[in-house]
PyMOL CGO cylinders between C-alpha atoms (Angstrom):
from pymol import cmd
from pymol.cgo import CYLINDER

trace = [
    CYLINDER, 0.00, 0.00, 0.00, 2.76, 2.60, 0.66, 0.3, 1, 1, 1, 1, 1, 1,
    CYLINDER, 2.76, 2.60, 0.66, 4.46, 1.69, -2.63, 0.3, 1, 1, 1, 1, 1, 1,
    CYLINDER, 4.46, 1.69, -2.63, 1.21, 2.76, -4.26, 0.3, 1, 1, 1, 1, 1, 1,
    CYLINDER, 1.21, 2.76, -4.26, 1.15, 5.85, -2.13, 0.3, 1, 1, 1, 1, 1, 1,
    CYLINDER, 1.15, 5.85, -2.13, 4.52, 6.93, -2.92, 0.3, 1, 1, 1, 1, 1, 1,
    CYLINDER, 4.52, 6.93, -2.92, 4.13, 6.24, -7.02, 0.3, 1, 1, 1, 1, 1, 1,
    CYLINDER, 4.13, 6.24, -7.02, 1.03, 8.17, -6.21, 0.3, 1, 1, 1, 1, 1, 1,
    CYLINDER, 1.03, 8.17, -6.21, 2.70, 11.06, -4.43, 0.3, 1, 1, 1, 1, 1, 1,
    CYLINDER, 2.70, 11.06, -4.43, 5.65, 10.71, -7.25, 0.3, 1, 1, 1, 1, 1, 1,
    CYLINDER, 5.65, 10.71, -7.25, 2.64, 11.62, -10.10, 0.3, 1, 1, 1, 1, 1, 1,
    CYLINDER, 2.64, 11.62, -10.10, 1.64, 14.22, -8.16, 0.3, 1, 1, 1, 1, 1, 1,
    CYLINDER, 1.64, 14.22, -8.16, 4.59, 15.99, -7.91, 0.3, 1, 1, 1, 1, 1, 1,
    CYLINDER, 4.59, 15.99, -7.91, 5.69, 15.71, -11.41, 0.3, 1, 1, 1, 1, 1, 1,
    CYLINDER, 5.69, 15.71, -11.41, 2.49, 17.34, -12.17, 0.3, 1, 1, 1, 1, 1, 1,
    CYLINDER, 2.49, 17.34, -12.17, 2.89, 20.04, -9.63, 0.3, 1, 1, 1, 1, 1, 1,
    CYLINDER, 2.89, 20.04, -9.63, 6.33, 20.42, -11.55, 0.3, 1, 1, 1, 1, 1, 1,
    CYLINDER, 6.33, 20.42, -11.55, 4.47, 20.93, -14.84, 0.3, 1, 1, 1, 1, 1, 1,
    CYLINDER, 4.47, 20.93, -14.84, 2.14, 22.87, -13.30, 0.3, 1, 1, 1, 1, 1, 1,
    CYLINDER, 2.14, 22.87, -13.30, 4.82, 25.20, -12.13, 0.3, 1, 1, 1, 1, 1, 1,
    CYLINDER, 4.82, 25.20, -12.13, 6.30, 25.19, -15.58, 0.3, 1, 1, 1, 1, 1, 1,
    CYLINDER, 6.30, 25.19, -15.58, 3.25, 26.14, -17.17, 0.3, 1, 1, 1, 1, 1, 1,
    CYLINDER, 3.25, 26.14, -17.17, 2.57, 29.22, -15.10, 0.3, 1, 1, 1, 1, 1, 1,
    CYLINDER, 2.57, 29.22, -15.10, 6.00, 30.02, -15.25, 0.3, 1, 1, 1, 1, 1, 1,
    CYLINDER, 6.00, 30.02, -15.25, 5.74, 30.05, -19.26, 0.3, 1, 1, 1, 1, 1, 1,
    CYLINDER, 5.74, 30.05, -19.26, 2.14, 32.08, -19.21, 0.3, 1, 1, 1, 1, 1, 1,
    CYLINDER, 2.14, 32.08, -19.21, 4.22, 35.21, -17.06, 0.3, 1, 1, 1, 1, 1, 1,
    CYLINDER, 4.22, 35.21, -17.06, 6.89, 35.10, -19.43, 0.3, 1, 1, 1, 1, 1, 1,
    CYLINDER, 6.89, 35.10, -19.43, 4.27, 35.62, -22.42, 0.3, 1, 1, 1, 1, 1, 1,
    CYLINDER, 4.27, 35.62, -22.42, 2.19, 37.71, -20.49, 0.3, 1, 1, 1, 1, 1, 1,
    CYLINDER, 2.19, 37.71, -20.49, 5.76, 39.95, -20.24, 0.3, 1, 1, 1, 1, 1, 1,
    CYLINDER, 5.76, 39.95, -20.24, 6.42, 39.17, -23.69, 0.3, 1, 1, 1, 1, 1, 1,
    CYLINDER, 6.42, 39.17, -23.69, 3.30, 40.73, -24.71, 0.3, 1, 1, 1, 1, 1, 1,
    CYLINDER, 3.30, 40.73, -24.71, 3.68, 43.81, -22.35, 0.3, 1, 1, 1, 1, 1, 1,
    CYLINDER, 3.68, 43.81, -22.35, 7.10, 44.47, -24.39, 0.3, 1, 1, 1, 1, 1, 1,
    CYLINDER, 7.10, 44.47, -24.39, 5.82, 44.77, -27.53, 0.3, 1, 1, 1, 1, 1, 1,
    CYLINDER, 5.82, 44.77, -27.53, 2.95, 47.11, -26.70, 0.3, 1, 1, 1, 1, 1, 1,
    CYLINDER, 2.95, 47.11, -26.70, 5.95, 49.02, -25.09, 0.3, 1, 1, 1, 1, 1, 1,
    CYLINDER, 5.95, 49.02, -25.09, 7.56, 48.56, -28.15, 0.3, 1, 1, 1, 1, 1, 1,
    CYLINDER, 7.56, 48.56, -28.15, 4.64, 49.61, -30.32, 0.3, 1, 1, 1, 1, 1, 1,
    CYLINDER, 4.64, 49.61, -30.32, 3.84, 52.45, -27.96, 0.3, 1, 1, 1, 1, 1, 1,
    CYLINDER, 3.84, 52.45, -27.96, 7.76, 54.11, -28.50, 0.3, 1, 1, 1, 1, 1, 1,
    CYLINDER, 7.76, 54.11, -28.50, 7.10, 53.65, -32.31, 0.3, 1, 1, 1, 1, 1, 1,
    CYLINDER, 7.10, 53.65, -32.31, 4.00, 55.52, -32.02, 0.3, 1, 1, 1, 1, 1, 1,
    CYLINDER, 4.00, 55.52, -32.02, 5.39, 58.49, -29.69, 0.3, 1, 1, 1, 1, 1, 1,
    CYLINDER, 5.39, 58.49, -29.69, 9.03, 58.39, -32.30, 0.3, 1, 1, 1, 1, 1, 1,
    CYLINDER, 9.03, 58.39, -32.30, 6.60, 58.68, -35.08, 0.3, 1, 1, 1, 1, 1, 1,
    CYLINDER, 6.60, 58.68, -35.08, 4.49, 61.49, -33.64, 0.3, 1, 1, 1, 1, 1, 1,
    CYLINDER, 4.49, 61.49, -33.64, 7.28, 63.37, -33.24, 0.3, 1, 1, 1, 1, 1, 1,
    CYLINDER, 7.28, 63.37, -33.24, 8.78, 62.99, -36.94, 0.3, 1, 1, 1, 1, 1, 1,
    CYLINDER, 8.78, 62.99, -36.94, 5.33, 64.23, -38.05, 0.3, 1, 1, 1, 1, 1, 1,
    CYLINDER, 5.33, 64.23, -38.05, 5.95, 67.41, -35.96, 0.3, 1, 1, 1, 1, 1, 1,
    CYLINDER, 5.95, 67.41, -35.96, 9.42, 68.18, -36.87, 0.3, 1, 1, 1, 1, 1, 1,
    CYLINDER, 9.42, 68.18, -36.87, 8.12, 67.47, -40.31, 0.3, 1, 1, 1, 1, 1, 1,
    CYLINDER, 8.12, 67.47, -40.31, 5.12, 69.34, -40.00, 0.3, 1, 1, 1, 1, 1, 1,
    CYLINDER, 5.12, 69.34, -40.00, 6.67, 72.38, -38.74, 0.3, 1, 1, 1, 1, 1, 1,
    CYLINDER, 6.67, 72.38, -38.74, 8.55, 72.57, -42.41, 0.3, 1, 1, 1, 1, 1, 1,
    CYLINDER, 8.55, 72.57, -42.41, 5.21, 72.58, -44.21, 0.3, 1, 1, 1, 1, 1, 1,
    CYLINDER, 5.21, 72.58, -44.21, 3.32, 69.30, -45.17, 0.3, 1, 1, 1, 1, 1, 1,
    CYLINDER, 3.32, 69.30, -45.17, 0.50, 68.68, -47.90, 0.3, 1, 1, 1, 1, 1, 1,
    CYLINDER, 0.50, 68.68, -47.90, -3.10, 67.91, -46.83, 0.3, 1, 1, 1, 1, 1, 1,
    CYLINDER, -3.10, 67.91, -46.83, -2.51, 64.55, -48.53, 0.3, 1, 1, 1, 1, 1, 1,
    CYLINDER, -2.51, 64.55, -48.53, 0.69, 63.88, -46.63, 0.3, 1, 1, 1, 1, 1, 1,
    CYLINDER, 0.69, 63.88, -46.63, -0.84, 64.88, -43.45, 0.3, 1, 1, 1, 1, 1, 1,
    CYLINDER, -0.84, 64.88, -43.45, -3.81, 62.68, -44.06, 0.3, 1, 1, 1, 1, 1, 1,
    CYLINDER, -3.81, 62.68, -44.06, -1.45, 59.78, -44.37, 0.3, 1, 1, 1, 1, 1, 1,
    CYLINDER, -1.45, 59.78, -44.37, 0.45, 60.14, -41.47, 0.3, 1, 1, 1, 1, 1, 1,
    CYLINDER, 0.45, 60.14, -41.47, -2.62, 60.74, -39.24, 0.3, 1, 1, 1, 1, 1, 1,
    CYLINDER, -2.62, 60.74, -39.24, -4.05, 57.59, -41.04, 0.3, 1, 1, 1, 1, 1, 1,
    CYLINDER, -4.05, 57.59, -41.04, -0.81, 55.30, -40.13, 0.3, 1, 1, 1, 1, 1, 1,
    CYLINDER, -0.81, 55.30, -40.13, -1.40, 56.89, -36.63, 0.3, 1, 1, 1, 1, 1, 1,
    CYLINDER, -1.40, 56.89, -36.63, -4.91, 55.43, -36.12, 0.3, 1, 1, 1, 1, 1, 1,
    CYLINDER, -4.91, 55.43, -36.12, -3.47, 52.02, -38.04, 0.3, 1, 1, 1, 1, 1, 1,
    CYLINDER, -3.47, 52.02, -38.04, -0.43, 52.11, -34.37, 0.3, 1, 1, 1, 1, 1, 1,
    CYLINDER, -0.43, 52.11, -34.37, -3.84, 53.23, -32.13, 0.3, 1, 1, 1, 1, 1, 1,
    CYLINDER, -3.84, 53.23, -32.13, -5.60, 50.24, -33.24, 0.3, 1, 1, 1, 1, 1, 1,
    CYLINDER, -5.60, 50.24, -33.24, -2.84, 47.76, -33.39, 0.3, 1, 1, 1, 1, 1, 1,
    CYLINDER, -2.84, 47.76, -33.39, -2.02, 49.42, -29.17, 0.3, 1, 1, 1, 1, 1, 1,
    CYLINDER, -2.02, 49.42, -29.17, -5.50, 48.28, -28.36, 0.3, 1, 1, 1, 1, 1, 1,
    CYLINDER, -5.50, 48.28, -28.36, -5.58, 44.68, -30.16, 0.3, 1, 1, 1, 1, 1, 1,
    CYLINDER, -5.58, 44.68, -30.16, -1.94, 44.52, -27.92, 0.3, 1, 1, 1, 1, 1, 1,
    CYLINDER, -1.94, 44.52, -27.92, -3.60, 45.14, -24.92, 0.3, 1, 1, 1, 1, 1, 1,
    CYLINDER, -3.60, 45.14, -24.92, -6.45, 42.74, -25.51, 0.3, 1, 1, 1, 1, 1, 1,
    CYLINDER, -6.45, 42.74, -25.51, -3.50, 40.02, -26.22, 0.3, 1, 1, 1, 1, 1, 1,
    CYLINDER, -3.50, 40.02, -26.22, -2.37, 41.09, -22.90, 0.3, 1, 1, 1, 1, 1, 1,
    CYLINDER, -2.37, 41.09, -22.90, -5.60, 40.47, -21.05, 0.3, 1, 1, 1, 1, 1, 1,
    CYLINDER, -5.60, 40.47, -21.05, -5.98, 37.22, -22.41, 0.3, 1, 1, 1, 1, 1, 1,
    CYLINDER, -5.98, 37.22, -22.41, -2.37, 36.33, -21.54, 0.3, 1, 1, 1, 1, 1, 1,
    CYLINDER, -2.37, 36.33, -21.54, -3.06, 37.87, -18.09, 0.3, 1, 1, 1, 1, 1, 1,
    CYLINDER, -3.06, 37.87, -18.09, -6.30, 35.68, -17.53, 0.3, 1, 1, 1, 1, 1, 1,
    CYLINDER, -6.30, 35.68, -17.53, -4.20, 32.58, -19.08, 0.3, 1, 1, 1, 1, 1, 1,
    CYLINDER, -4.20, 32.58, -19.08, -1.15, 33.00, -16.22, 0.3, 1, 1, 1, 1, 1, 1,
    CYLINDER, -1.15, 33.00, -16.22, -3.80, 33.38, -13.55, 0.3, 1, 1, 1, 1, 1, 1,
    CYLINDER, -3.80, 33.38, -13.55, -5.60, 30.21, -14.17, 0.3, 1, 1, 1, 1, 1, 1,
    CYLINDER, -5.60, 30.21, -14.17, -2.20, 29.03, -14.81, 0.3, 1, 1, 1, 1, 1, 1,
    CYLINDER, -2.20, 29.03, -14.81, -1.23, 30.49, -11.25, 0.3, 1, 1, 1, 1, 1, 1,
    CYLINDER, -1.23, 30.49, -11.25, -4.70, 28.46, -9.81, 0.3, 1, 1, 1, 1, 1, 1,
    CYLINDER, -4.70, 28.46, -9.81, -4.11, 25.43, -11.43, 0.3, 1, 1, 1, 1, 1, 1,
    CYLINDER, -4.11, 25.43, -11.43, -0.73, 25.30, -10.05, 0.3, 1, 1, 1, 1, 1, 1,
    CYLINDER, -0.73, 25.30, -10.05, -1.51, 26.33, -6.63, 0.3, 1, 1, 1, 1, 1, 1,
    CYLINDER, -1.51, 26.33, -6.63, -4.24, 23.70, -6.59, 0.3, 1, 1, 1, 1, 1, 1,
    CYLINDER, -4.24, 23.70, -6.59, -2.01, 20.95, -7.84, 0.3, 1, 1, 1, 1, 1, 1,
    CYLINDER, -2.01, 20.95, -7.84, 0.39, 22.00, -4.80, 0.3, 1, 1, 1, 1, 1, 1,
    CYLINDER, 0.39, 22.00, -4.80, -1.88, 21.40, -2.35, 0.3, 1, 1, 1, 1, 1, 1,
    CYLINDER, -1.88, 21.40, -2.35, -3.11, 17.73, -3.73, 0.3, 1, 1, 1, 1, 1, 1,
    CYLINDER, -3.11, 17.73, -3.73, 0.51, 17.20, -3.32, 0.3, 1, 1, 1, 1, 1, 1,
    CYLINDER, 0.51, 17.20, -3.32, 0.47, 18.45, 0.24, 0.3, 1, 1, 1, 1, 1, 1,
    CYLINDER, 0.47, 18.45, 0.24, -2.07, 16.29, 1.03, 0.3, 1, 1, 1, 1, 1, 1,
    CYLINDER, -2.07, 16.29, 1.03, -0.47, 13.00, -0.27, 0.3, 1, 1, 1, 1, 1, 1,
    CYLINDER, -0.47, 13.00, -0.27, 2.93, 13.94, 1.49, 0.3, 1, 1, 1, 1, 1, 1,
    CYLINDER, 2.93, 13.94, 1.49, 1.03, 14.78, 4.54, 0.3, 1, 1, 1, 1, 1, 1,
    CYLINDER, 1.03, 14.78, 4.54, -0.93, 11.41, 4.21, 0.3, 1, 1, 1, 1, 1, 1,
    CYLINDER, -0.93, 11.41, 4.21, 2.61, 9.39, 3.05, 0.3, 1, 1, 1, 1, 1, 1,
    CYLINDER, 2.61, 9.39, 3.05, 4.16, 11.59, 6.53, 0.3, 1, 1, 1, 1, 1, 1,
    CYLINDER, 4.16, 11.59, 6.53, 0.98, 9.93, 8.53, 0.3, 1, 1, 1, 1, 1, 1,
    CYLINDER, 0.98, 9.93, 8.53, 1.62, 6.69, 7.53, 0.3, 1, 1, 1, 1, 1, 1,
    CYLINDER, 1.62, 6.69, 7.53, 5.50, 6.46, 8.15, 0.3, 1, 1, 1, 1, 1, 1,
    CYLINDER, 5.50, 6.46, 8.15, 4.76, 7.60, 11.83, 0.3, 1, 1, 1, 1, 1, 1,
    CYLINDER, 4.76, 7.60, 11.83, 2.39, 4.85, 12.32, 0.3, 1, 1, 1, 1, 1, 1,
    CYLINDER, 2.39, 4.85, 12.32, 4.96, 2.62, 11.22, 0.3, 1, 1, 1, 1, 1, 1,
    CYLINDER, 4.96, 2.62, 11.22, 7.43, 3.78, 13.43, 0.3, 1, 1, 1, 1, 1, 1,
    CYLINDER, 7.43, 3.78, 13.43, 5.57, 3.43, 16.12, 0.3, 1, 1, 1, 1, 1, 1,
    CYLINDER, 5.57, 3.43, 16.12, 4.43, -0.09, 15.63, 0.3, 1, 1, 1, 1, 1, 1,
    CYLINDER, 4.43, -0.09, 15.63, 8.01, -0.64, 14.76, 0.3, 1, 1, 1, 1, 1, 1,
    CYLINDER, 8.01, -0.64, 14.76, 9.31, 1.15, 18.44, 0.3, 1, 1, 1, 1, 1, 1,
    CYLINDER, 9.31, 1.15, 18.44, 6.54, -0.93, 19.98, 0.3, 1, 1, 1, 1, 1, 1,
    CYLINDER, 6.54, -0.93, 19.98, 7.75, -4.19, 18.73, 0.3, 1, 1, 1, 1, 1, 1,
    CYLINDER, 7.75, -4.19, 18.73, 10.97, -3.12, 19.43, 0.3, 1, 1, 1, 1, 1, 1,
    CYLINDER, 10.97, -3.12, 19.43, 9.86, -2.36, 23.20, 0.3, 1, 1, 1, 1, 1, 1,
    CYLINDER, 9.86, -2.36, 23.20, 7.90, -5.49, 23.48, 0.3, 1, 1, 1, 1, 1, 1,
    CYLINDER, 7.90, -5.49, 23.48, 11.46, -7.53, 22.39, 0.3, 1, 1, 1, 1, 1, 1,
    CYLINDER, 11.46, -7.53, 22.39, 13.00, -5.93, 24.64, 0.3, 1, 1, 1, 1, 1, 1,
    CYLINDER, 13.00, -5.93, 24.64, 10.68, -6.36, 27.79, 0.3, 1, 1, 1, 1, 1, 1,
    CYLINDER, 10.68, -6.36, 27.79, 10.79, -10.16, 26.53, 0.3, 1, 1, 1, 1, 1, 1,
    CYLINDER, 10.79, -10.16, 26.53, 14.43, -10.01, 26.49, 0.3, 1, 1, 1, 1, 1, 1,
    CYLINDER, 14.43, -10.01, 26.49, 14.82, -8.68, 29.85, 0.3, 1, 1, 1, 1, 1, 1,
    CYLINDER, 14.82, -8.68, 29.85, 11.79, -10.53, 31.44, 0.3, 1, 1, 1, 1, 1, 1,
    CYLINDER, 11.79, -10.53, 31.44, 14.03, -13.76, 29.95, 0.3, 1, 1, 1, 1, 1, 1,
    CYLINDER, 14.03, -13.76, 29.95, 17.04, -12.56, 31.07, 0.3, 1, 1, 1, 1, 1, 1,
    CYLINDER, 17.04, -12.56, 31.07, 15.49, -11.90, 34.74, 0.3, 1, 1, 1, 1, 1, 1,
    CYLINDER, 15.49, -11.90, 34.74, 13.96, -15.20, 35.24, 0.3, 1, 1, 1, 1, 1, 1,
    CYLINDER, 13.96, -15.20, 35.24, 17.40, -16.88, 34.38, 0.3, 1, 1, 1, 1, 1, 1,
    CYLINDER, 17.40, -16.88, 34.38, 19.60, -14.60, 37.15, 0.3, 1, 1, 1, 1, 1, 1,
    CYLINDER, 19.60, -14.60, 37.15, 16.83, -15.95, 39.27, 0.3, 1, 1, 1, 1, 1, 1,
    CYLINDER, 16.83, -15.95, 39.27, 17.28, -19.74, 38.50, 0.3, 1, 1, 1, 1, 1, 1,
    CYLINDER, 17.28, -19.74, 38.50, 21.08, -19.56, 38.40, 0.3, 1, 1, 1, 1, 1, 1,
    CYLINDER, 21.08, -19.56, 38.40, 20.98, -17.45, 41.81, 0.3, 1, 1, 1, 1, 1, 1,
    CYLINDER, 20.98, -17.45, 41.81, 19.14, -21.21, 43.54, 0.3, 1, 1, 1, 1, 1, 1,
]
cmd.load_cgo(trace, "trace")
């Protein structure tokens, strides 16, 4: 039984492993994600500021147009970043649950395989005890025989 127990408690912390593991990959992809909005955000800001410095030397309509079209294009592609990030954010967090709750089924099994290894010590100190008593209940009665 305590051979199943510990291949049990073996599974479960292999899967607590790969639990850990597969949180730890969701934060790095939720960070991931974060950089390139960063990323995308800096482009936007260097390219606002091109269309000033540019714009202070006299641009067409048409030009201008463009530029404030490309804008919107860096707006939009900002938001559908941060949506990425939400769903990588919700994806860790379950991650982060599933993990957690995988730690404590392992918890219990080591707690239950800790349980069981006590009660086997003591039944082993008891026998131990009891062969003892025996021993020195034997060795009692024979100082008494060879004392008459």
């Amino acid at each position: 039984m305590t051979d199943q127990l510990e291949r049990v408690a073996q599974y479960e912390r292999d899967r607590e492993k790969q639990a850990a593991q597969a949180f730890q990959q969701a934060q790095q992809f939720v960070t991931q994600q974060r950089q390139k909005l960063s990323n995308l955000e800096q482009y936007r800001l260097e390219y606002l500021r091109s269309i000033q410095v540019n714009g202070k030397a006299g641009v067409g309509a048409k030009h201008y147009h463009q530029h404030l079209s490309f804008v919107g294009k860096l707006d939009s592609a900002c938001q559908q970043q941060q949506q990425h990030i939400s769903r990588a954010v919700l994806a860790a967090d379950q991650r982060k649950r599933q993990w957690l709750a995988q730690q404590q089924r392992c918890k219990a099994v080591e707690l239950l395989l800790e349980k069981r290894h006590l009660v086997k010590q003591k039944k082993e100190a008891r026998q131990e005890q009891a062969m003892m008593d025996e021993f020195a209940t034997q060795r009692f009665f024979r100082a008494r025989k060879s004392a008459f």
